[in-house]
ROKE-172590 format. One record per residue (C-alpha): residue number from 1; x, z, y negated. Coordinates in nm, 2 decimals. Layout:
# ROKE-172590
REC   num        x        z        y
REC   NUM        X        Z        Y
...
END
This chain:
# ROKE-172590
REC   num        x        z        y
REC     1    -2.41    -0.95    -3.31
REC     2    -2.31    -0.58    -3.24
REC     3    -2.10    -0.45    -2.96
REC     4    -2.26    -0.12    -2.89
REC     5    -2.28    -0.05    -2.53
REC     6    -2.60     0.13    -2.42
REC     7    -2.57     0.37    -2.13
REC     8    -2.54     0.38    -1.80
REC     9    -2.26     0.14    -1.77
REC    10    -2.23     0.01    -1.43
REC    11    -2.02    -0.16    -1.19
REC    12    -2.03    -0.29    -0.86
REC    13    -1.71    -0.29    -0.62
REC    14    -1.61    -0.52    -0.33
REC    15    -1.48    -0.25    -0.07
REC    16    -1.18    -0.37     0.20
REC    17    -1.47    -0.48     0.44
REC    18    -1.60    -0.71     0.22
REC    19    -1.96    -0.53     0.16
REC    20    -2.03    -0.45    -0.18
REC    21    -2.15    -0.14    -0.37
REC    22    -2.34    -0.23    -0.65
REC    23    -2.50    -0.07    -0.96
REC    24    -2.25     0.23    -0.95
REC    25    -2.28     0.47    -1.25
REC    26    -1.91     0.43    -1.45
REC    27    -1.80     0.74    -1.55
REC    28    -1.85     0.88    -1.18
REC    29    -1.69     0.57    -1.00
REC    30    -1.38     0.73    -0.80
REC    31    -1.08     0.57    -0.86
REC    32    -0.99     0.59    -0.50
REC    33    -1.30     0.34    -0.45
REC    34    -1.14     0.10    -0.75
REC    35    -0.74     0.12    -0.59
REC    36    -0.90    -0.01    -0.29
REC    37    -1.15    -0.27    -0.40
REC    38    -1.10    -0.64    -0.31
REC    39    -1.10    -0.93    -0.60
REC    40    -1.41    -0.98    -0.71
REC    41    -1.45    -1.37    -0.67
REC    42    -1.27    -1.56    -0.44
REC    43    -1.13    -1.87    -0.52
REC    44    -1.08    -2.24    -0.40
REC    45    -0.83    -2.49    -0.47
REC    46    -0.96    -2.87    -0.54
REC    47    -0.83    -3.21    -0.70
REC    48    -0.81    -3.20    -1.07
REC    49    -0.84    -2.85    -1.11
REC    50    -0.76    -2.73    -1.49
REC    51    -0.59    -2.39    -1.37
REC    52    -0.33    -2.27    -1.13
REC    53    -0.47    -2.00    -0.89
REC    54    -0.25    -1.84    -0.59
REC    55    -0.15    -1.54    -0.46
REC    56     0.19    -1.31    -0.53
REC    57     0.38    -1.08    -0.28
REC    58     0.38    -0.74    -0.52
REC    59     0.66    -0.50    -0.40
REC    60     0.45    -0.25    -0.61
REC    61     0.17    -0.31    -0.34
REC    62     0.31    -0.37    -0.03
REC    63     0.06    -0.73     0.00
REC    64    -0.07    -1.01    -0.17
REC    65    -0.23    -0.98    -0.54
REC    66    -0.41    -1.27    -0.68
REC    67    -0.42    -1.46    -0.99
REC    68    -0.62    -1.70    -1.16
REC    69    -0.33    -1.86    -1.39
REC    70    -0.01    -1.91    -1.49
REC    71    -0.08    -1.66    -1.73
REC    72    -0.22    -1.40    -1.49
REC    73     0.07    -1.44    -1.29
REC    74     0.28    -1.35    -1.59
REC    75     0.09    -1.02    -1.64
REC    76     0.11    -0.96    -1.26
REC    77     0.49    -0.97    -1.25
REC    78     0.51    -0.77    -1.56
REC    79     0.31    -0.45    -1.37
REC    80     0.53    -0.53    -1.07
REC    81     0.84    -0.47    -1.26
REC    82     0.72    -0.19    -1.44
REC    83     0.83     0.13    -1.25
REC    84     0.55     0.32    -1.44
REC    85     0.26     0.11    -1.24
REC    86     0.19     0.27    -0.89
REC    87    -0.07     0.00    -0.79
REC    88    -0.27    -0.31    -0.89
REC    89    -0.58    -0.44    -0.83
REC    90    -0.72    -0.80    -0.95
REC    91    -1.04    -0.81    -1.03
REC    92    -1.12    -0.50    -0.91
REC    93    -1.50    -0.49    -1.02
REC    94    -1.80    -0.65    -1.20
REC    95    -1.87    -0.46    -1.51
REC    96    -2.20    -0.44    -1.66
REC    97    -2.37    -0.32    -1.98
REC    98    -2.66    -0.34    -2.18
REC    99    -2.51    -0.46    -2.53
REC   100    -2.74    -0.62    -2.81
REC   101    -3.06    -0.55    -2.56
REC   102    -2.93    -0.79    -2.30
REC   103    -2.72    -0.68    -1.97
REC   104    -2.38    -0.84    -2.03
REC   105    -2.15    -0.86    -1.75
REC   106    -1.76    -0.93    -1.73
REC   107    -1.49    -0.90    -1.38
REC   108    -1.12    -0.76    -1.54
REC   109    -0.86    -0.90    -1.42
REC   110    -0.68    -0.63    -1.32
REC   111    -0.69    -0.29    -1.30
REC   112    -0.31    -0.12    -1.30
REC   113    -0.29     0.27    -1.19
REC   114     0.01     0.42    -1.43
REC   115     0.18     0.76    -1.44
REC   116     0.00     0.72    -1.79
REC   117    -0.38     0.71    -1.61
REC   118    -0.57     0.37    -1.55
REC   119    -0.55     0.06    -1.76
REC   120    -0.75    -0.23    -1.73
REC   121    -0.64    -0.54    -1.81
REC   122    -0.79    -0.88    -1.91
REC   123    -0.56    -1.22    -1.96
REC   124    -0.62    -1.48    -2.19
REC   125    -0.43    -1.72    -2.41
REC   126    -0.36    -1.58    -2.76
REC   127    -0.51    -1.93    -2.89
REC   128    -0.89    -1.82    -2.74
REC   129    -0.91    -1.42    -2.85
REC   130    -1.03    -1.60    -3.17
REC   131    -1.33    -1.74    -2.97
REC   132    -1.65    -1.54    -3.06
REC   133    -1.73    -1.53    -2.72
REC   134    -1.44    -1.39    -2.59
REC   135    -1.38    -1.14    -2.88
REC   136    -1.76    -1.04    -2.79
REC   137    -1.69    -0.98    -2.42
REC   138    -1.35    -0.86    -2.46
REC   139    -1.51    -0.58    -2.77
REC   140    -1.76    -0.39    -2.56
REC   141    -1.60    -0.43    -2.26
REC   142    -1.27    -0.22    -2.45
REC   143    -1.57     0.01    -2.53
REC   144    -1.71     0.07    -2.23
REC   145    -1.34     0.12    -2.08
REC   146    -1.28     0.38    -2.38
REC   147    -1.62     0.58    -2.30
REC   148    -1.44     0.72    -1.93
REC   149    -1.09     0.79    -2.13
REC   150    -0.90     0.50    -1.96
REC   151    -0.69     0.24    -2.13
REC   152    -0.81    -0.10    -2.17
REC   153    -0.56    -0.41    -2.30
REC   154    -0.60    -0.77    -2.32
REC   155    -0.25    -0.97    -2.27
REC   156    -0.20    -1.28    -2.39
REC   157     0.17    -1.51    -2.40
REC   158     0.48    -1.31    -2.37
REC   159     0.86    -1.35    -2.48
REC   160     0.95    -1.62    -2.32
REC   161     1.30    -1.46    -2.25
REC   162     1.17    -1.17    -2.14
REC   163     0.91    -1.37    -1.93
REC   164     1.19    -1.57    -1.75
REC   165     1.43    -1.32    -1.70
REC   166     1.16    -1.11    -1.54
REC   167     1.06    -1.39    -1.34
REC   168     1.45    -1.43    -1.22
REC   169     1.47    -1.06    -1.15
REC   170     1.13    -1.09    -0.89
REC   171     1.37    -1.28    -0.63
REC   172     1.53    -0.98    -0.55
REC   173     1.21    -0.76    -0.55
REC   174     1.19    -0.69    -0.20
REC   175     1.40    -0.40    -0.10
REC   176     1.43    -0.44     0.26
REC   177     1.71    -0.74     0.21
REC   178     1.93    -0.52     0.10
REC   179     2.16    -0.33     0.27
REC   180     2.10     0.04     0.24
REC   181     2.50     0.12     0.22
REC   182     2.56    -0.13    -0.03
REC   183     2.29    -0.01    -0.27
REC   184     2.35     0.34    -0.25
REC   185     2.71     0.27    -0.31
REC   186     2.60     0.07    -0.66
REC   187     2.36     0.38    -0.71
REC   188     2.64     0.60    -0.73
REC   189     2.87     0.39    -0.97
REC   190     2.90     0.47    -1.33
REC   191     2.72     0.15    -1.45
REC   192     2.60     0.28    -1.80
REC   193     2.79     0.06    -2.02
REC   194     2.93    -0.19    -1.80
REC   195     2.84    -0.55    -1.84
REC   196     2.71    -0.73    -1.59
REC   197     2.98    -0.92    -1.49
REC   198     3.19    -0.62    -1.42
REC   199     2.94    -0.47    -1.24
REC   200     2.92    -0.79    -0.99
REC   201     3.28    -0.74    -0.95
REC   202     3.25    -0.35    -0.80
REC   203     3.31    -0.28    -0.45
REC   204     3.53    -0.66    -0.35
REC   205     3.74    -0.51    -0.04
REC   206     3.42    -0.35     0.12
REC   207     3.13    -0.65     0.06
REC   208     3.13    -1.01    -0.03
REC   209     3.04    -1.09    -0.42
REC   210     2.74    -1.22    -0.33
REC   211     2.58    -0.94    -0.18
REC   212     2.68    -0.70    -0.42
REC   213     2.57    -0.98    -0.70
REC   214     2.22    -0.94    -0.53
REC   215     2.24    -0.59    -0.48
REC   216     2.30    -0.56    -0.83
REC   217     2.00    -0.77    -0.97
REC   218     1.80    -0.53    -0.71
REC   219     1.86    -0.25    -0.85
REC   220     1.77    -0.41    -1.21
REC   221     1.43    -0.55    -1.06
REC   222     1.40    -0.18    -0.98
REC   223     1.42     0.03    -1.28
REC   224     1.76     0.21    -1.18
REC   225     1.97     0.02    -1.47
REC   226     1.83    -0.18    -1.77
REC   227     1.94    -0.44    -1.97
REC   228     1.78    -0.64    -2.27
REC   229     1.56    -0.92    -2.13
REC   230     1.51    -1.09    -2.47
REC   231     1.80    -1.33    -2.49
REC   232     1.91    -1.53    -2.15
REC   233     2.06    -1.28    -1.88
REC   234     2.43    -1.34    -1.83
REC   235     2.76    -1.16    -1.70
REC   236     2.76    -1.04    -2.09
REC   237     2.45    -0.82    -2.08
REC   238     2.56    -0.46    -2.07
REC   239     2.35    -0.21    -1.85
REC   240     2.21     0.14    -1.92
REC   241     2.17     0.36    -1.66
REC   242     1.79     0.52    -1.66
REC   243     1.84     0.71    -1.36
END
């Protein structure tokens, strides 16, 4: 079966209110409408379930962002971490097309507003892009996506290293634990190419270890020094500064 999408594409949006706006023409679609959409479905939790749904605190956001997954939540703290993303938005709208003369319909997962432009995202594990169904859905859906310019990328299992250490670094996401004296004072070291360890050990006669030790792994959750996140994070890891 071909994948050619048939114009119009359209999508309908859940606004903050909770109304909905359906059958909206997709190239025209502001994106202000999309940033401030609300998830699509909504979701329940029940005995046996076969998936783990919940909600996330995104220091990107400001407020809760849903997932559907372990695997969503993966992708979710990725775009949190990533200093390029601005905003995030699950399942920010109900895309339909007409494809093979029927209307097809698919809800992204998220939609993630970059200094690069729009990108939307769909999740799934690397053992079901195979499926014929989903490499149907997921191939006019990256073609509708294309026709208005935007990025579109399906994520599936990540390094687990990298996945770990990012999910370490989210404990010390939220910047207002963190005492504004005590960062800027670890903003103005020289930290490009000191290791970790010695970098935990700055500042001892004005702050306690453990606050600069959190201070420090702040200001790695936040983009202003980098390390490599493939291997295990530890007092060995030397940081670059990238700002």
């Amino acid at each position: 079966m071909g994948t050619a999408v048939a114009a119009p594409v359209r999508l309908s949006v859940r606004r903050g209110d909770e109304s909905v706006v359906e059958d909206l023409e997709w190239p025209s679609v502001p994106l202000g409408l999309l940033r401030e959409a609300r998830p699509w479905r909504t979701f329940r939790w029940y005995k046996g379930q076969q998936h783990y749904s919940g909600t996330y605190w995104s220091a990107t956001v400001g407020d809760h962002v849903i997932y559907e997954s372990r695997l969503e939540l993966g992708r979710l703290l990725f775009a949190d971490f990533d200093p390029a993303v601005r905003h995030i938005v699950a399942q920010p709208f109900l895309l339909k097309a007409d494809v093979g003369r029927k209307v097809r319909k698919h809800i992204p997962d998220y939609l993630l507003v970059t200094d690069d432009g729009p990108v939307i995202v769909d999740v799934k594990p690397r053992h079901r892009l195979k499926k014929p169904e989903v490499a149907f859905t997921f191939a006019w859906t990256r073609e509708a996506v294309a026709s208005r310019g935007w990025r579109y990328e399906v994520w599936s299992e990540p390094d687990p290293h990298v996945l770990e250490n990012v999910r370490f670094l989210a404990g010390y996401r939220r910047a207002w634990l963190f005492d504004p004296d005590l960062v800027a004072a670890l903003r103005a070291a020289d930290l490009d190419g000191m290791s970790l360890g010695d970098a935990f050990r700055l500042l001892p006669a004005e702050w306690p270890r453990p606050l600069v030790q959190s201070a420090m792994l702040h200001l790695l959750w936040s983009g202003h020094v980098t390390t490599a996140l493939d291997r295990p994070l530890s007092a060995a890891h030397v940081l670059r500064r990238t700002a």
